[in-house]
Each structure stands twice: as C-alpha cells, then as structure tokens.
LUMDRENTI-269006 format. One line per 10 residues: number of its first residue (from 1); for each residue x, y, z of N, C-alpha, C, CB. Coordinates in pm, 1 decimal, always signed. Atoms other than C-alpha are relative to their C-alpha. Glycine has a CB too. Layout:
% LUMDRENTI-269006
NUM) X Y Z X Y Z X Y Z X Y Z; ...
This chain:
% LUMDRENTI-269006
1) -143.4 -27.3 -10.3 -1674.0 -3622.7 -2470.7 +68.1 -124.9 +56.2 +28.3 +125.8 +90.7; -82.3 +123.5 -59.8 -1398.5 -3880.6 -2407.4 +91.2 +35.6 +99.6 +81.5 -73.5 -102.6; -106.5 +52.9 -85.0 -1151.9 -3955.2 -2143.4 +165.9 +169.7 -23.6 +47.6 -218.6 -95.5; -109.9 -60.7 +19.7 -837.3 -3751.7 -2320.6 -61.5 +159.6 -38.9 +91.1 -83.8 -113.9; +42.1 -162.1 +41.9 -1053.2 -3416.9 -2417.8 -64.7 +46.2 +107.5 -101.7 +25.0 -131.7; -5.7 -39.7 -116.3 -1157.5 -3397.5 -2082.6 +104.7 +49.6 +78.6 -37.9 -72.6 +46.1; -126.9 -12.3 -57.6 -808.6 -3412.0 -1911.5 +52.3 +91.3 -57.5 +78.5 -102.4 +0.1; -38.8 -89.6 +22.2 -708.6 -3200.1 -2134.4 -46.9 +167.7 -32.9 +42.8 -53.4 -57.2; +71.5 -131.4 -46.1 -972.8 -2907.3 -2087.2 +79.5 +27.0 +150.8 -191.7 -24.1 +16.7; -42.9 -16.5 -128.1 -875.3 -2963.7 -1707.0 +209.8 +92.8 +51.0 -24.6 -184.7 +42.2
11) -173.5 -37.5 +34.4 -475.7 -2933.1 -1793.1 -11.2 +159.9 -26.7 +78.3 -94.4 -169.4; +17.1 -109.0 +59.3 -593.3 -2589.9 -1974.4 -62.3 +106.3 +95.9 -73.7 -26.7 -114.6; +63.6 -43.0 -132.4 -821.2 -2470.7 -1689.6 +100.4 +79.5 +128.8 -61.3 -143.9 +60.3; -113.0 -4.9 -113.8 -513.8 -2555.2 -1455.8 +120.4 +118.0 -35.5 +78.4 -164.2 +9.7; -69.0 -104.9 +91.1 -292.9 -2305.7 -1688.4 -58.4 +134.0 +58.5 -36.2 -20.4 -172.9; +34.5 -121.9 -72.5 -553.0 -2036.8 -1630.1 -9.3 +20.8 +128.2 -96.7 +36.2 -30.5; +7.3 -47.4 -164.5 -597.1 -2065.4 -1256.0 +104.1 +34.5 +2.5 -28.1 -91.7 +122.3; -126.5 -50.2 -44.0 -210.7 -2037.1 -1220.6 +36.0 +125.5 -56.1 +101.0 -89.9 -26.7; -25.7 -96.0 +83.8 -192.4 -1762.4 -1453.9 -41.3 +137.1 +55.7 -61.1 -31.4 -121.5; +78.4 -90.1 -105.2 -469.3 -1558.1 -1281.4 +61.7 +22.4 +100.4 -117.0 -44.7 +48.1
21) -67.1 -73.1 -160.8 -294.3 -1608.2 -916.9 +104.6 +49.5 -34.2 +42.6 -96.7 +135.1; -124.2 -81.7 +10.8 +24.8 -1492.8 -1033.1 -50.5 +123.5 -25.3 +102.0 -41.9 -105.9; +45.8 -108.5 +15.5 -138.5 -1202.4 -1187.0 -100.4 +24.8 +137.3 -60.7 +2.5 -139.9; +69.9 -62.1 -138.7 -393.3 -1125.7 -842.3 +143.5 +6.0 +126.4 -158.2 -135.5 +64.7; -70.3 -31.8 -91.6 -67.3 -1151.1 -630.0 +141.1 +131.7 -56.9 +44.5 -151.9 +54.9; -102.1 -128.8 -13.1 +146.1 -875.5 -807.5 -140.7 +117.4 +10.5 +135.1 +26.6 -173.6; +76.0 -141.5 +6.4 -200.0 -670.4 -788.9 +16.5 +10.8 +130.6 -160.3 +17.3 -55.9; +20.0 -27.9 -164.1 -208.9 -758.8 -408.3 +93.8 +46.6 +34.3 -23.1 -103.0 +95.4; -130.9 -75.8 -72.3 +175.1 -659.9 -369.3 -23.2 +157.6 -83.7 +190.4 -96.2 -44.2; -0.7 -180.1 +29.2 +105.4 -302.4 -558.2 -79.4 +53.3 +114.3 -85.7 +60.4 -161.9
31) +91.9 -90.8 -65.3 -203.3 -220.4 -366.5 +94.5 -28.0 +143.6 -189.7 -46.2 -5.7; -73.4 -6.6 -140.5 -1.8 -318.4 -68.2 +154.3 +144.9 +29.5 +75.8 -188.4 +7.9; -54.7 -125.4 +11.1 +289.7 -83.3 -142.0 -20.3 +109.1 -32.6 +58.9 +0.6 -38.3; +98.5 -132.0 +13.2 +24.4 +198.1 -286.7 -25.9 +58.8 +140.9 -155.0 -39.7 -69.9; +13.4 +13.9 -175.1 -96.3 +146.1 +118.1 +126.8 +63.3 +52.8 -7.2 -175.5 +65.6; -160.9 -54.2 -93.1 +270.3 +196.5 +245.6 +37.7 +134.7 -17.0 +149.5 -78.4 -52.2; -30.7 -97.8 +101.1 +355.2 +461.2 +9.3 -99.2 +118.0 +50.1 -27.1 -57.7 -162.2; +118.6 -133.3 -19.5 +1.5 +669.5 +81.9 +48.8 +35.4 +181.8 -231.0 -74.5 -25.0; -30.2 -59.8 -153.6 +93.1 +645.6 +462.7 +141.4 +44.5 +15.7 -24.9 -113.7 +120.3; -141.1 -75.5 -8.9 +455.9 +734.0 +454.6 -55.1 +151.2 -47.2 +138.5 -74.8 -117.9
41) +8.7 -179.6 +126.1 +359.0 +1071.4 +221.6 -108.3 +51.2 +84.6 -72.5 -9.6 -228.2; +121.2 -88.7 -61.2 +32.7 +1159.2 +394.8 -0.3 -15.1 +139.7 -146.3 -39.9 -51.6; +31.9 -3.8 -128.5 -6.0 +1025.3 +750.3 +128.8 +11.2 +128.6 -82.4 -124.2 +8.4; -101.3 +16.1 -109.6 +336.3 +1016.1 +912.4 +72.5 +166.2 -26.9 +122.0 -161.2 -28.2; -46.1 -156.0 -34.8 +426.2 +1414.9 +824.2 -145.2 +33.8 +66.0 +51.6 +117.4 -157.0; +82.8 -59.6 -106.2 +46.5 +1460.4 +1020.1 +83.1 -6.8 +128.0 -140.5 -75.6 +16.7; -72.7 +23.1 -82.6 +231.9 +1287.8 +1267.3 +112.3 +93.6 +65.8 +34.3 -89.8 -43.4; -152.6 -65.9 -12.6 +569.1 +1480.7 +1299.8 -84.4 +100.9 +25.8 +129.9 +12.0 -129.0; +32.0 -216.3 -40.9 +358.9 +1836.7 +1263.2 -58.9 -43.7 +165.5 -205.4 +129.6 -148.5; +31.6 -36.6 -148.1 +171.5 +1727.3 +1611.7 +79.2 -1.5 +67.2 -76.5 -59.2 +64.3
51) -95.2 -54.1 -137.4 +518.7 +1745.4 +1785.9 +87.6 +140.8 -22.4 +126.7 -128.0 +39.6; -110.8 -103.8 -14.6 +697.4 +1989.2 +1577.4 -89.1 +155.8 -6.2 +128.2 -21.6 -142.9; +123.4 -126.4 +9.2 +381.6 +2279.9 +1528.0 +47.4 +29.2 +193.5 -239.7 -80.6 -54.0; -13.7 -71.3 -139.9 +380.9 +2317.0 +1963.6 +86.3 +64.2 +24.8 +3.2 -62.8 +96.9; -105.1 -16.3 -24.9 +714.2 +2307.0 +1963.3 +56.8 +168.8 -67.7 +59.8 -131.7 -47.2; -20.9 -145.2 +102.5 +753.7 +2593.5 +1698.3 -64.6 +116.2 +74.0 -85.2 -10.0 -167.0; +102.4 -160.3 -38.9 +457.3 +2831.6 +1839.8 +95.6 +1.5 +172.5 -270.7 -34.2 +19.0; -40.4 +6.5 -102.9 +620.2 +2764.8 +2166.0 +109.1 +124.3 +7.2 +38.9 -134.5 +21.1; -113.5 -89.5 +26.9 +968.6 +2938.8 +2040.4 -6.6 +131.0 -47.5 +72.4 -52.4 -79.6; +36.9 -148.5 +36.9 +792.3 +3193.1 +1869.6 -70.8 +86.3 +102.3 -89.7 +0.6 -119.1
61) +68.2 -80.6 -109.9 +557.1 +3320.1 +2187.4 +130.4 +35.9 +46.6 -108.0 -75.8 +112.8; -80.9 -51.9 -71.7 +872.3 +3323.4 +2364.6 +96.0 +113.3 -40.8 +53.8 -91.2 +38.4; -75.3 -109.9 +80.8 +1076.6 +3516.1 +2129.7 -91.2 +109.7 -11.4 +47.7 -44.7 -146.3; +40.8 -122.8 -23.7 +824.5 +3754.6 +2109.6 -89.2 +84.5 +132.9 -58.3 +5.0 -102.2; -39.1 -35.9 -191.0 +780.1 +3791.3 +2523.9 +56.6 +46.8 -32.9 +50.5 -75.5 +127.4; -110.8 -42.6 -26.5 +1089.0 +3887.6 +2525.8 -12.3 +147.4 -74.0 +110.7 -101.3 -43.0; -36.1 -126.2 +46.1 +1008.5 +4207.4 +2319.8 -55.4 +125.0 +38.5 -11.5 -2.7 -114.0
C-alpha cells in the first residue's frame, strides 16, 4: 500500500469513530433519562407513601376512637 491509500483508510476510520460517539452518547443520554424517568414513577411515590400511609392510619384510628 502507498502513502495516499493509507491516509485515506485513516480519514475513513476517523468518519466511523465520530459517527459511533455521536451515536453511544444519545444512547448514554436515553439510558440516563430511562434512569430519571424509572425513579420519578417508581421510587419517589415509595417515598411520599412512607409519610403519607402513617399519617392516613393515624386519622383513621382516631376517627374511629371517637366512635
């Protein structure tokens, strides 16, 4: 191989690497907002029920004391 069909495998090479990271960084920003997305929806209403569940049975024992 010569000089100019080298350089220009390398040129072609350089095409696909850039091509690839653009494509691996919108996979890394999905799985990153998939991440956000799964904990908003699943782990932050666990959250909320451990203050508002006590709070609830709380109002209900008392309301039904009272009867």
């Amino acid at each position: 191989m010569d000089q100019p069909e080298i350089i220009k495998k390398f040129a072609e090479q350089d095409e696909k690497l850039n091509a690839i990271y653009v494509s691996v960084e919108k996979t890394r920003k999905y799985f990153l907002w998939t991440l956000i997305i799964t904990i908003i929806v699943l782990v932050l209403p666990l959250v909320v029920m451990v203050f508002v569940v006590p709070a609830f049975i709380n109002t209900y024992t008392t309301a039904l004391g009272g009867l």
